[in-house]
C-alpha positions, 0 to 999 in steps of 0.5 A, a space after each residue: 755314197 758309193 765308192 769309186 774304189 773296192 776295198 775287203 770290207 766295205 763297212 771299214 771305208 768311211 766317208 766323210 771321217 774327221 781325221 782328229 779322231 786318228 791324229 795325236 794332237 786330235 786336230 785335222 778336218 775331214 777324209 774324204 775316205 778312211 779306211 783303217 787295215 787291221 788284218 793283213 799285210 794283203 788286205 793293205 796292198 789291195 786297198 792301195 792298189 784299189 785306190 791308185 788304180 781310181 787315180 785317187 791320192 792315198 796317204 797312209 798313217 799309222 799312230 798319227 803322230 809328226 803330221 799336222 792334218 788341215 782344218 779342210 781335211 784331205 782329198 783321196 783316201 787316207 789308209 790307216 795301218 793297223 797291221 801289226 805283226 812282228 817276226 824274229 829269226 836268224 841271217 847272216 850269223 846273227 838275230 834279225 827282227 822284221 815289223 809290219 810298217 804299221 807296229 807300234 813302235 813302243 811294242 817293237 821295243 819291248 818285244 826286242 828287249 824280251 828277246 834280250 835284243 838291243 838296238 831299238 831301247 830308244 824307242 820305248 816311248 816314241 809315239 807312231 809305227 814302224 812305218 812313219 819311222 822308217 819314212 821319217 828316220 824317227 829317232 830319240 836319245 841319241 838313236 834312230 832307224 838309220 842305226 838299226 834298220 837294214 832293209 825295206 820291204 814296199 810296194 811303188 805305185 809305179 814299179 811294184 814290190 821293191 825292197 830297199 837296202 840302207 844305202 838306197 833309204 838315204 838315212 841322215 838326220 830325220 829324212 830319208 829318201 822316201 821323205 824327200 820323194 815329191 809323190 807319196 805313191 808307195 807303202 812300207 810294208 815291212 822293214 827288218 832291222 839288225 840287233 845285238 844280244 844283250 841282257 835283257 834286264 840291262 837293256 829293261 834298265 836303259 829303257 826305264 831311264 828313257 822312259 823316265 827322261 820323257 816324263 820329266 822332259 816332255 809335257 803330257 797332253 795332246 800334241 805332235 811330239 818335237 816340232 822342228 828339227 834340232 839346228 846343227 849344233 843347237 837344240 831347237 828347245 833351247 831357242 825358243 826357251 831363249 825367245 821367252 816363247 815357252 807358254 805362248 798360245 794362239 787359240 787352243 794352241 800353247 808352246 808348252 811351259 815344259 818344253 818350248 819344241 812340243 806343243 800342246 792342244 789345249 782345247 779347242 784348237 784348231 790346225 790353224 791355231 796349231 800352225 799359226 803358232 808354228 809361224 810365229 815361232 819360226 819368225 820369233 827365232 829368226 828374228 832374234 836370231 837369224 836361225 830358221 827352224 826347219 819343222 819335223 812335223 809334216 803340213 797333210 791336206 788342203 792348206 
């Protein structure tokens, strides 16, 4: 089937692509059109504009992480960011580092942290790209984007190149202006973060402690990370644990025994399950306590 849009290489554009197979908790139906960008930053914005030229709905993803795609899959094309590219240089008297929006987080890290760079140790383990960061103001262990970050280089269907300062971005607590804006009609291309210079085995030794936090805290297995935000003055963990939900499932769907706020794809799940799970936990919460947990995790496709 042909197309109604031209994308550099035709054999990379797939139709008809289950979305499980690039998700982190391997749910999600099909894409009406996949396209997964490997070499450029170029090779992006010609697919993008390709697309928003056809009036077709793009969603770009990166790791796959933080979204729940539908059982019934997503119209339009969905554009995988595989550009991975990262630069460090000097402005302004001191170091800064820039990464494309579809750099592994985890990467970014250790990158920084060869370079005796500090600021981005949090993000050691953090599943997703530099792009749904910034998007999300992702976040762990007490540091996030909005600390680091200090510029956005993106591409708007409706006003071209832009590039956004902190205070445009609108960071607070894992939202941020581009979350909250009601089309999705824009691509991060780049953001540029400012670091500190430290020892690198100092900075090593912060990030093993990371590391080591996540694997005693969190579950292994397939899921979409934390589930819903922390309520002001609480953690979210802690009540559903209080709930006595830890363990509970709906088809292939658990709320993990580790960690009440991750959970787990335990085999033949479905994003129905998922976020029937997701439902009964939100209304478990309020009921006993009359606190409604916001998720983190974004609904994507035909619900």
């Amino acid at each position: 089937m042909n197309a109604p849009f031209r994308v550099p290489h035709p054999e990379r554009l797939l139709h008809h692509e289950p979305m499980a197979r690039y998700t982190a908790a391997r749910l999600g139906g099909p894409a009406e059109w996949l396209y997964v960008a490997k070499e450029s930053t170029e090779e992006l914005i010609a697919v993008t504009d390709s697309a928003w030229a056809s009036s077709l709905p793009v969603r770009i993803l990166g790791g796959g992480a933080n979204i729940l795609v539908s059982d019934n899959g997503v119209r339009g094309i969905v554009l995988i960011n595989d550009v991975a590219q990262i630069e460090f240089g000097h402005w302004h008297g001191g170091i800064n580092v820039s990464a494309t929006g579809g750099t592994s987080l985890t990467i970014l890290a250790r990158k920084c942290a060869a370079q005796g760079l500090s600021g981005m140790e949090w993000a050691v383990s953090v599943p997703g790209t530099v792009g749904g960061a910034v998007v999300n103001n992702a976040g762990a262990h007490g540091g996030d984007m909005a600390q680091t970050v200090r510029g956005v280089a993106l591409l708007d269907d409706w006003r071209g190149p832009q590039y956004l300062t902190p205070d445009e971005l609108a960071y607070d607590y894992r939202t941020s202006a581009l979350k909250t804006r009601r089309d999705r009609r824009f691509l991060v291309l780049m953001a540029t973060f400012a670091l500190t210079p430290d020892d690198p085995a100092a900075i090593q030794r912060r990030m093993d402690e990371f590391i080591a936090h996540r694997k005693r805290t969190q579950p292994p297995g397939a899921s979409l990370g934390s589930i819903f935000k922390n309520p002001p003055g609480d953690y979210a963990g802690r009540l559903i644990e209080a709930a006595g939900l830890k363990g509970l499932k709906i088809g292939g769907a658990q709320v993990s025994p580790v960690h009440g706020n991750f959970f787990i794809n335990t085999g033949g799940c479905t994003a129905s399950d998922y976020y029937a799970l997701v439902r009964q936990v939100q209304e478990t919460v309020y009921t006993q306590t009359s606190i409604r947990l916001e998720m983190e995790v974004e609904l994507v496709g035909e619900w």
